[in-house]
C-alpha angles and dihedrals in degrees: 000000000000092000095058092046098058096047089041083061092049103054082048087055085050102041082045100060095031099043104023085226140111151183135215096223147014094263098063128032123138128189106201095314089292105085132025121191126228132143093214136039107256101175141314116288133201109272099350137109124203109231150133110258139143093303099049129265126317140077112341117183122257114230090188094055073044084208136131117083118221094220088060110123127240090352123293134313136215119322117264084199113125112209131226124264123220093259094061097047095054090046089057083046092050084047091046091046093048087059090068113092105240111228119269137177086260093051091047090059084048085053097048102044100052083046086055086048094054104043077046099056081043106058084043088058088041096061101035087045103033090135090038107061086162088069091050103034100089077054090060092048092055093051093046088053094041082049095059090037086070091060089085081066082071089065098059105048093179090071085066089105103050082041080062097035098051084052096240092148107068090049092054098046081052090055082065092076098048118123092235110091100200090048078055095041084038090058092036091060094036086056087041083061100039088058096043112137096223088058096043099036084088098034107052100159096039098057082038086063098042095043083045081059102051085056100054093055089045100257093170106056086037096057093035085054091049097036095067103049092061113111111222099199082075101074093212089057091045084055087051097045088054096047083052091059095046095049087064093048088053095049089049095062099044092044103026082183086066095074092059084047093050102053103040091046104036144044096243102108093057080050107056087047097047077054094062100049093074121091100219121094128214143146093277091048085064100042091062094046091057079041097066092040090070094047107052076036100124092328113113095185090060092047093045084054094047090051096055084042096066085248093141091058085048100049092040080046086057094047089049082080103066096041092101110019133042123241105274087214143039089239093050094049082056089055087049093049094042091058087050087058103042083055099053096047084054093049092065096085118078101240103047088058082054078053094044088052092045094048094054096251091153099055092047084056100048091046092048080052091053092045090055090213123155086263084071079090091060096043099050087058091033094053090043084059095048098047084048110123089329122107098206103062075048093057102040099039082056095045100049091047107250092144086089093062096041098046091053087056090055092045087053092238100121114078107223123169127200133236114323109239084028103150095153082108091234120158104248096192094044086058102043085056096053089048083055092048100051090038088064092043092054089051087052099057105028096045111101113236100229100050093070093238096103086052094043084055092048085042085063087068105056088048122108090014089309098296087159089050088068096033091067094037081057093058096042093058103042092053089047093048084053089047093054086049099049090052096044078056102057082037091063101035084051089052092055096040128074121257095256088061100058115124114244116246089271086058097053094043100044086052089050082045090054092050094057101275091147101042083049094056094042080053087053096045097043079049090050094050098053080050091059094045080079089217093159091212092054091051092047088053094037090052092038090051092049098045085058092061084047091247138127142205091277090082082064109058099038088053084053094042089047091053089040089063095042099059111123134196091255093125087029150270088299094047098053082056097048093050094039087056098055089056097054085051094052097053094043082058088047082054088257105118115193127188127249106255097189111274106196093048104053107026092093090067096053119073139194111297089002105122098031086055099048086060103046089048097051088048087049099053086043087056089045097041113042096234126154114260116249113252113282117246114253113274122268118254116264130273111260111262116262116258111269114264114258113259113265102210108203112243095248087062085050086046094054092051106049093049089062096044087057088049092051096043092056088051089057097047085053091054103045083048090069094255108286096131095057093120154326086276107043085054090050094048086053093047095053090044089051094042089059098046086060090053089048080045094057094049092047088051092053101047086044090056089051101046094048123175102356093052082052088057100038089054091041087058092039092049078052095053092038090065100049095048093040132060116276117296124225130262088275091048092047085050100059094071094054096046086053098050089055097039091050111067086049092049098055090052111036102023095112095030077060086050100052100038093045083046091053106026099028093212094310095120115070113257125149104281121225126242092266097048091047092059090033090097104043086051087052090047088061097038089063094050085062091267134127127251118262103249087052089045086048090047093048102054090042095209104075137069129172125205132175136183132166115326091336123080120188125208119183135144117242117237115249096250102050114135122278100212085051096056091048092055093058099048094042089061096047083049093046092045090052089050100043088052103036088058111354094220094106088242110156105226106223121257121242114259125261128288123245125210091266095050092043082058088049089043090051093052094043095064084036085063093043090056103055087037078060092049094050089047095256105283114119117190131202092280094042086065093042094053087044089060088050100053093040085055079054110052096039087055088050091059094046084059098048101046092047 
């Protein structure tokens, strides 16, 4: 407030001395009536105006409202000016407007004569002045106005022929070449607007003449020349460049024939390419790649072009991009979509998806589906365009595992959204699911059947409890279910109509194909191909899916008879037969064997939705008509039955059986053992047998000891006469003798000089050690792994003995009926030879005591573990032991068995 009360004074001081004249507040002061101070703005006032002028601010008086009296008293009131209501101001802007002179054929000569003058006047100063621009340049003014002033003509589209007639054209298209760059930017706008499909959609025949024109004074090369000596860093230039582009597309779409012409006579192909290249984006990068939509649109001379061009490496170049980032800009997600497009209507032709493969198209798409940016849209239908009919995008998009991402497509897993700015209404998840579809189909039918792919895509559908399987079933059922509808619809609209009305056979099939005939038949084959893998599981979940909808395999076959009918030359003679080919094998794996007709000869006369139509029309004119059905043909034969389902045996049944088998593996052991588990009573007969051997043993020990060496002799030469007299011995037998005479030379001389050294040094000193101390510590060594020593092992199994002397070592096994005593004697003097070495007292060390049965089973396992101890090398790890426990729980439950 203190502010506005010192400046308040101070506009008073001013008017004061200016005006001689003052008020007594801030609401009133007058100057002469001219001027009237106030620091706010308290009203309007008649003819005045609140501003801030040389006096200060406040209420000046408006020489245009030419109001405000000077004998009026303490300054002016409140206006008594009625404003102007809206009405009011719109009717004075219709009367201004009616004043203009609207544009007529007359007015146009007058236009374009005074815009020939001009260019003409310019080129003259140009010449006479070339070294002064200062002298030409208010001529070039004049041509550049007159130039706009001919934009009106574009607002009246039915001058268009006196605009050719007056020759205009040519003129314009001169002014392209002019060294002023606004006078070229200024015509190719002025042509931009002159083509523009909202001037020429009314007026066909009148933009056909004007664009007819253009061609005849060679308004392609011209602006293609131009065009690309614009310099876009000059925004003037970049609005030119752009109105250049859109010119052509104008003139495209009046003229379609234009975009054949444009790319075989001018550079404008390389440049739109070149264009591309670049990584910037801006308002003209788009423009040329809408550009070149519009050209490879339908026009297989222009993508064969592109494709010999390098045009596939640019545009994936272009889409590289966006592999790892999304487009920052609606405009931007166009360019991106555009380039996408302008991809898949190249990739119809056969050798730019040869390109695409070589370019590594594939691998860019499967690594823009790993990345899950917004270009995911562009590569599923990409990727359905490339597959199409072509075996290597097949390959590599299987090997290097792409089947993940595109499975999870066809499950609906994988959130994909469509183009950004999109408002054409379309169902982006209904046709995601078709490209999957149709993606799977393609791998079916174009995998080869010995490299494993086709059988790593069918294994996709027996995978998490054949959720694919279902899904596809699913699909199957819902397109077939919109198919039904759409032709109980004709049926009905043909029923009402009159005869005259009824749709031909393309009608009726274009409508079902609208209604998702052909997604339903690639559902069907792709059906028809799990069935031929023969996986018994697949077939059981396939039959059972389709029993719940309470269908059969007949939906089948007739889907795959009815596309059979409708293929169509479209990749060739070849490739009808091809195709044809793969559907007769299909339903001779369905059990449905068809004959070969002759492929190769009469595809050419059927096109493309012939026979399919054919069909659905004849059934339609039946339902309209009334007519009898023709006979049905004879029923197929019927699908081989599937394979019988393994016996299940009940696990009492296994339990029983392998209870037996224990029991008879046992018996076997036993016998191969030699017998000696037969029973309780044959193992005590042999324990007490054993146990009295080892008394005989004893007594034979002691006298041996007393007699010393001459009862050593006198048995040695009875052991001589015996076998003479008796029949012959054994090898052990055979050995004794041997083992004596050597023995015996060493015995006489050094047997006290033994005594007294194994009595002091206790074996410490090195002799030659004899066969039983030599074994004495190998026999100590099992004894201390739980095991027995060698000569009792030998003596329980009653079979074995084990000699050695010197470098040879003799195994045999005794006979049966050896004798008893011999076999004592021998032991006895082994035993006697260990003693005598181990002390040297002549102390018998007493035997163990006799085995019983039970021991004679542990005794049995036990040299069962050491061989095969043996046989591992004698290390026995961790699990070794752990495997031994368990066979030995084993064993020991299998006699129990047996013996209960």
């Amino acid at each position: 407030m203190a502010d506005k009360g010192s400046s308040w004074m101070l506009d008073q001081v001013v008017g004061s001395v200016l005006g001689g004249a003052s008020g007594a507040g801030p609401s009133g002061s007058k100057a002469g009536g001219a001027f009237s101070a106030s620091y706010q703005f308290t009203g309007p006032r008649e003819g005045y105006i609140f501003t801030k002028g040389e006096l200060g601010v406040g209420f000046y008086r408006d020489p245009v409202q030419g109001g405000g009296n000077d004998d009026e008293d303490d300054g002016p009131g409140p206006s008594a000016v009625v404003a102007k209501t809206g009405d009011e101001l719109l009717a004075e802007a219709e009367e201004d407007v009616g004043e203009i002179q609207l544009l007529d054929a007359k007015g146009l000569r007058r236009l374009v004569n005074a815009f020939h003058k001009r260019h003409k006047d310019n080129l003259e100063q140009r010449l006479k002045y070339a070294d002064q621009p200062e002298r030409f340049l208010d001529s070039e003014a004049d041509l550049d106005e007159h130039i706009r002033s001919l934009m009106q003509v574009a607002g009246s589209p039915e001058l268009y022929p006196v605009l050719v007639d007056t020759g205009a054209v040519p003129t314009l298209l001169a002014c392209l070449g002019h060294e002023n760059a606004d006078i070229c930017a200024d015509t190719l706008e002025l042509f931009s607007e002159l083509t523009d499909a909202d001037a020429v959609e009314d007026y066909a025949e009148e933009g056909k003449s004007l664009v007819d024109a253009m061609l005849e004074s060679n308004a392609l090369e011209l602006l293609v020349q131009r065009m690309m000596t614009l310099d876009e860093k000059d925004d003037h230039q970049a609005k030119g460049l752009n109105c250049c582009l859109n010119t052509f597309e104008n003139m495209i779409e009046v003229v379609p024939s234009i975009a054949t012409a444009l790319v075989e006579k001018t550079g404008l192909l390389k440049w739109l390419l070149t264009r591309l290249r670049q990584r910037e984006f801006d308002a003209n990068k788009q423009e040329a790649s809408e550009l070149l939509a519009i050209l490879v649109s339908g026009n297989e001379g222009v993508q064969r072009k592109l494709g010999t061009s390098g045009g596939i490496e640019a545009l994936l170049m272009a889409i590289h991009v966006y592999k790892s980032r999304d487009p920052a800009t609606a405009e931007e997600d166009e360019l991106m979509q555009n380039c996408f497009d302008v991809l898949c209507s190249c990739l119809m032709l056969h050798e730019n998806k040869v390109a695409f493969v070589t370019a590594e198209g594939v691998e860019l798409m499967w690594i823009i589906l790993q990345n899950k940016k917004a270009s995911r849209y562009g590569a599923v239908k990409l990727l359905d365009f490339a597959t199409t009919r072509y075996g290597p995008p097949c390959d590599k998009l299987v090997d290097m595992g792409g089947l993940k991402h595109l499975f999870g497509i066809f499950m609906g897993k994988a959130k994909i959204k469509g183009p950004r700015g999109d408002k054409s209404g379309r169902d982006v998840e209904s046709e995601l699911e078709e490209r999957a579809v149709s993606i799977v189909f393609n791998l079916m039918q174009n995998l080869g059947p010995k490299s494993g792919r086709r059988e790593r895509v069918a294994s996709k559908f027996v995978e998490a409890e054949f959720e694919k399987c279902d899904r596809l079933v699913e699909v199957l059922f819902r397109y077939a279910g919109a198919v039904k509808a759409q032709w109980e619809r004709l049926t009905k609209e043909m029923d009402e109509g009159e005869e005259e009305d009824e749709p031909d056979a393309d009608e009726l099939m274009l409508a079902r194909m609208d209604a998702g005939l052909f997604t339903l038949q690639q559902a069907c084959i792709i059906v028809a191909h799990l069935w031929c893998t023969g996986d018994v599981g697949l077939r059981r979940r396939l039959l059972m899916l389709l029993h719940q909808q309470g269908a059969t395999l007949q939906l089948i076959k007739d889907v795959l008879l009815e596309y059979y009918e409708v293929i169509g030359t479209e990749g060739g003679v070849d490739e009808q037969g091809r195709l044809r080919g793969k559907v007769r094998e299909l339903l001779s794996g369905m059990g449905m064997p068809m004959e070969d007709d002759g492929d190769g000869g009469d595809g050419g006369d059927t096109g493309a939705g012939d026979g399919g139509s054919k069909t659905a029309a004849a059934a339609a004119r039946e339902g309209a008509n009334g007519e009898a059905k023709p006979p049905a043909p004879p029923p197929p034969p019927p699908a081989p039955p599937l394979p019988p389902p393994p016996r299940r045996r009940s696990r009492r049944r296994r339990r029983r059986r392998r209870r037996r088998t224990a029991a008879g593996r046992g018996d076997r052991e036993r016998e191969k053992d030699g017998g000696r588990d037969g029973g309780r009573e044959k193992d005590r007969e042999r324990g007490d047998r054993d146990r009295g051997d080892e008394r005989s043993k004893t007594k034979e020990g002691e006298e041996r000891e007393r007699g010393g060496k001459a009862k050593g002799e006198e048995r040695e030469r009875g052991s001589k006469a015996k076998g003479e007299e008796e029949r012959e011995p054994s090898l052990l037998q055979r050995s004794k003798p041997k083992m004596e005479e050597e023995r015996g030379g060493k015995a006489k001389a050094k047997g006290e000089e033994e005594r007294e050294r194994g009595s002091k040094a206790k074996g410490e000193e090195e002799r030659e050690p004899s066969l039983p101390q030599r074994s004495k510590p190998r026999v100590e060594e099992e004894r201390e792994r739980g095991g027995k020593a060698k000569g009792e092992e030998e003596r329980e199994r009653g079979g074995k003995a084990k000699h050695s002397r010197g470098d040879k070592v003799e195994e045999e096994r005794e006979h049966a009926d050896r004798d008893r005593d011999g076999k004592a004697g021998g032991k006895d003097k082994e035993v006697k030879e260990r003693e005598r070495g181990a002390d040297g007292k002549g102390e018998e060390r007493k035997r163990p005591r006799s085995r019983s049965p039970r021991d004679h089973d542990h005794k049995r396992d036990e040299r069962d573990h050491q061989r095969d101890d043996k046989k591992r090398g004698g290390n026995k790890d961790r699990g070794g032991r752990d495997r031994d426990k368990e066979r030995d729980s084993k064993r020991s439950e299998r006699r129990q068995r047996s013996r209960s």
